[in-house]
C-alpha positions in Angstrom: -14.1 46.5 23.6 -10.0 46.3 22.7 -9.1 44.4 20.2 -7.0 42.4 22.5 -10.6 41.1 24.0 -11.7 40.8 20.6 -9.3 38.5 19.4 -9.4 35.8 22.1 -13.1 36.1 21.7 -13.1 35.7 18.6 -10.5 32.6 18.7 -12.6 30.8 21.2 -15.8 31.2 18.8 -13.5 29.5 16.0 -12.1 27.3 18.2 -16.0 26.3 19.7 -17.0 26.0 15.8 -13.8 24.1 14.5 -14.9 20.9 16.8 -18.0 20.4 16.6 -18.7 17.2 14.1 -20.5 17.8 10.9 -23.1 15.8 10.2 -24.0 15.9 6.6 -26.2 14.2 4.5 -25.3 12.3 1.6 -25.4 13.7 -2.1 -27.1 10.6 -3.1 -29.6 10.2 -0.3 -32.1 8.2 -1.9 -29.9 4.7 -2.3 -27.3 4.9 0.5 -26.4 1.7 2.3 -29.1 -0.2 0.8 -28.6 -2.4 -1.8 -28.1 -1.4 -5.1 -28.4 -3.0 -8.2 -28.1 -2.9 -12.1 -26.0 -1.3 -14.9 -24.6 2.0 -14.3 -27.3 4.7 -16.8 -24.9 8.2 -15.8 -23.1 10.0 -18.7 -20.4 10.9 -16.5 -16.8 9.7 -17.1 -16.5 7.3 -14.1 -14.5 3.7 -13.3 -16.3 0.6 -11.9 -13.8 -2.3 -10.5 -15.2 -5.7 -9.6 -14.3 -7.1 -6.0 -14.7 -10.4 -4.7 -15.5 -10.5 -0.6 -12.1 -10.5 1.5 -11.7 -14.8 1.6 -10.4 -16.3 5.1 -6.7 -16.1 5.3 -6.6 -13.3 2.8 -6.2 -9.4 3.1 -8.0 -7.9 0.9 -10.4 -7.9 -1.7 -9.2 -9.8 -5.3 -10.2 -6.9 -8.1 -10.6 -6.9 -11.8 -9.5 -4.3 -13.9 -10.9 -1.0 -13.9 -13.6 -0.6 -16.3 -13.6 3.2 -17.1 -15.9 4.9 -19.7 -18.5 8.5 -20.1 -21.3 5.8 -21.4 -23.3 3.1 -19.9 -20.8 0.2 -18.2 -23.5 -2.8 -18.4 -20.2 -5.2 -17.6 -16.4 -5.4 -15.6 -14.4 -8.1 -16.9 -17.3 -10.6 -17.6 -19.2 -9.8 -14.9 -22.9 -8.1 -15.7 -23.5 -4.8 -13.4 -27.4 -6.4 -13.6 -26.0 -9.5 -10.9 -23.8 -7.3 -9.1 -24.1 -4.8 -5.8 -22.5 -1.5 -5.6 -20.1 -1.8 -2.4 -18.0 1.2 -2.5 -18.1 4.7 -4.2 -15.2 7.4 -3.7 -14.6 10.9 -4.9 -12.4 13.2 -5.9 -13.7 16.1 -3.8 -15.6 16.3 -0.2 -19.6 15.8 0.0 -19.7 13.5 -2.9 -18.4 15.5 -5.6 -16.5 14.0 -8.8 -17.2 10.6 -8.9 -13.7 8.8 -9.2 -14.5 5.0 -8.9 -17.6 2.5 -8.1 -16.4 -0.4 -6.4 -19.4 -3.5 -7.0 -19.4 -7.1 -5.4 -21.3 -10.1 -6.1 -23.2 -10.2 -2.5 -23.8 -7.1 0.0 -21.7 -6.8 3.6 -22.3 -8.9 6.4 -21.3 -10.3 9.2 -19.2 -12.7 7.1 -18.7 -10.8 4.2 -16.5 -7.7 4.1 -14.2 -5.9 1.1 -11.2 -3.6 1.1 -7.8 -2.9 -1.1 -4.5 -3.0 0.9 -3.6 -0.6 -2.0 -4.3 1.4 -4.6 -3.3 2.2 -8.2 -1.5 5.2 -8.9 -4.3 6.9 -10.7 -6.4 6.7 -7.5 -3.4 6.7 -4.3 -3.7 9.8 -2.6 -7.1 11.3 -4.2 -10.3 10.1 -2.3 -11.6 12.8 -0.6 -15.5 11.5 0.2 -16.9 8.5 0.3 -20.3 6.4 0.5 -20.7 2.5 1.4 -23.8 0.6 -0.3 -25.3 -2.8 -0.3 -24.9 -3.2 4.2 -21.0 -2.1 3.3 -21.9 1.2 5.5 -18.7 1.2 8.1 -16.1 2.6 5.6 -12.4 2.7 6.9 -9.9 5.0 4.6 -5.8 4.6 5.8 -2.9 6.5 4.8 -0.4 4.3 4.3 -0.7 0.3 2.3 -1.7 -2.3 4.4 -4.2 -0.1 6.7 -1.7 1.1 7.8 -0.4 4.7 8.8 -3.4 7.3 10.1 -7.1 6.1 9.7 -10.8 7.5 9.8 -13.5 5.6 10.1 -17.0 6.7 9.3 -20.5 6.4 7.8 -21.1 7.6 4.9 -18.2 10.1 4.5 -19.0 13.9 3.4 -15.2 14.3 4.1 -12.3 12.4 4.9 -10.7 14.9 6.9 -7.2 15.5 7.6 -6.7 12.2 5.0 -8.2 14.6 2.0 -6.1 13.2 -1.1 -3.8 11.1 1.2 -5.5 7.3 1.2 -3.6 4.7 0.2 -5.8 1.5 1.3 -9.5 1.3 2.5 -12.1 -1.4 3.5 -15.9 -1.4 4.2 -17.6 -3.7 6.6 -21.0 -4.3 7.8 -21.9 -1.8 10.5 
């Protein structure tokens, strides 16, 4: 065969096995998308921020500080991790890898109830890679520029971000 041959060949394989969606499963398997409760038990240097639901009229999501620690986080800003649901968790690195921030609510996604940040602070702008949405908050929408603005993805339960690997600047998570 001449190499010619060989390269288009080759180029069409690539090109066959470069589109074809990835469908991964999640790191954390056993609690995805359902609702998750309690205080956070890993040793792992990770930040939790409190959201409220996105209120008519509004936006986005009003957030507490970041409560950031390599110990047990049993609270954020007054609020007890025990009466809260993990919404939101992002990463630093695709499938799930490097745990950057947990995002928890008082109440799960509905039809009613949704979360998001129009923005993000500069220690997390432009380095989500992955991402996973708990608690019925399993539609998770990731947008380059503020606002949602800019390029988006949308997915479920996100192995990868894609071509927006270290480049969100504003996300939200619905109910389906």
């Amino acid at each position: 065969m001449n190499t010619k041959i060989l390269r288009i060949f080759i180029v069409m394989i690539l090109a066959l096995v470069l589109t074809q969606p990835v469908y991964a499963q999640p790191a954390e398997s056993t609690d995805q998308n359902q609702v998750v409760q309690g205080p956070s038990g890993k040793t792992v240097s990770r930040c939790v921020i409190f959201l409220e639901p996105i209120q008519p009229g509004e936006t986005q999501s009003k957030a507490s500080e970041p409560v950031c620690s390599t110990g047990k986080i049993d609270s954020v800003n007054g609020y007890s991790l025990a009466a809260t649901y993990t919404i939101a968790k992002f990463y630093d690195y695709t499938n799930w890898n490097t745990l950057l921030v947990t995002y928890v609510g008082a109440s799960p996604c509905s039809s009613t109830v949704s979360y998001g940040r129009t923005s993000l602070p500069s220690n997390l702008d432009n380095k989500f890679a992955s991402g996973s949405g708990y608690s019925s908050c399993s539609h998770i929408y990731v947008y380059s520029l503020p606002n949602y603005g800019g390029a988006s993805i949308s997915c479920y339960s996100c192995a990868t971000f894609d071509v927006l690997i270290d480049l969100v600047s504003s996300w939200r998570v619905t109910y389906n």
